[in-house]
C-alpha positions as CSV (number, residue, x, y, z in Angstrom):
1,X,13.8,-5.7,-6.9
2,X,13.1,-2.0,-4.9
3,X,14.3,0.2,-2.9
4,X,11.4,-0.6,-0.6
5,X,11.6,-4.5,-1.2
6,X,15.5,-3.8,-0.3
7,X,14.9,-1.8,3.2
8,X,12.2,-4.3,4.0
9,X,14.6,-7.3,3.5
10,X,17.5,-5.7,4.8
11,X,16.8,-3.2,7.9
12,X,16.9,0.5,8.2
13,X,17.2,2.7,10.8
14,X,13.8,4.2,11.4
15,X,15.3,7.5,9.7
16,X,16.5,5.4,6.2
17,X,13.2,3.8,6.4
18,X,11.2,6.8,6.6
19,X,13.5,8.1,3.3
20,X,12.3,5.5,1.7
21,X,8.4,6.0,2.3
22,X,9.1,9.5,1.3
23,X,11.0,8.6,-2.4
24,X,8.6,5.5,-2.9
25,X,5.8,8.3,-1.9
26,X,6.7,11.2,-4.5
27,X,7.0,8.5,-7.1
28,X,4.0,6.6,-6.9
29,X,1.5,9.5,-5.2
30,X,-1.9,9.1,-7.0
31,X,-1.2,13.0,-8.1
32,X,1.2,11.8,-10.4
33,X,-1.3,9.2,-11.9
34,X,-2.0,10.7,-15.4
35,X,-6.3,9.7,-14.6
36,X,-5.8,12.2,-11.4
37,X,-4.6,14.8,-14.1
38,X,-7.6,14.3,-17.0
39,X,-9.8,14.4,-13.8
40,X,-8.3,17.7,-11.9
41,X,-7.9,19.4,-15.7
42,X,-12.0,18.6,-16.5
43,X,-10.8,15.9,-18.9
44,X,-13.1,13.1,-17.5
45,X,-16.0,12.1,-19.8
46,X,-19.3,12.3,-17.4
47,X,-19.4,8.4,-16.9
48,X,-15.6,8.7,-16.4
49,X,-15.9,11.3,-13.3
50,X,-19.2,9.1,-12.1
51,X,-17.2,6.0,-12.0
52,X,-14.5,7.5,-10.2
53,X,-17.5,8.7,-7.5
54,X,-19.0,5.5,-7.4
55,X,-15.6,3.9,-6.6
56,X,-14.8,6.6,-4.1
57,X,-17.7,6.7,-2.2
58,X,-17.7,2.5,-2.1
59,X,-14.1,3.1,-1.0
60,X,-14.8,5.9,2.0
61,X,-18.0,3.8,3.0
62,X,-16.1,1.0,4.1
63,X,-13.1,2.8,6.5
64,X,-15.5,3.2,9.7
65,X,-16.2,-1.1,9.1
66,X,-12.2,-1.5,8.9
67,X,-12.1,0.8,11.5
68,X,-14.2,-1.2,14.3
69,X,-13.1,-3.9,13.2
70,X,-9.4,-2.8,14.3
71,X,-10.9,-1.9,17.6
72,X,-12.8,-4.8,18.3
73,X,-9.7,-7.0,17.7
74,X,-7.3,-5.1,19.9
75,X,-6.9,-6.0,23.3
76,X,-4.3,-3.2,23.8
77,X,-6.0,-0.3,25.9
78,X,-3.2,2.4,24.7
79,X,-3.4,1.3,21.3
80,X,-7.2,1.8,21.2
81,X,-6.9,4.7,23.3
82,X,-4.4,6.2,20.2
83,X,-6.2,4.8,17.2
């Protein structure tokens, strides 16, 4: 199916699995993405770039939520303590 669906089925030492992440990483990394490129070349129409605002800021407005949530749920003191 993938590499990754491979190493997830199959084991990996933590260094194979980290390989993995990295390859899977360099692939897929929103960079690549050929919107990121219209957007970091000035490509974007204006209702282009505002929609990709909209959807970021909706995005980063949520993380603290997610966040507390996390926290609230773990009982862990050192896991808190490191998050």
């Amino acid at each position: 199916m993938s590499d990754f669906h491979d190493a997830a089925r199959n084991g990996l030492s933590s260094s194979e699995f980290e390989a993995v992440l990295r390859q899977v990483g360099a692939e897929r990394y929103h960079n690549r993405h050929p919107f990121h490129h219209r957007m970091t070349s000035g490509a974007l129409s204006r209702t282009e770039m505002q929609a990709w605002a909209l959807n970021r800021y909706c995005y980063q407005a949520v993380i603290p939520r997610k966040d507390a949530m996390i926290l609230a749920h773990a009982q862990d003191p050192a896991f808190r303590a490191a998050w």
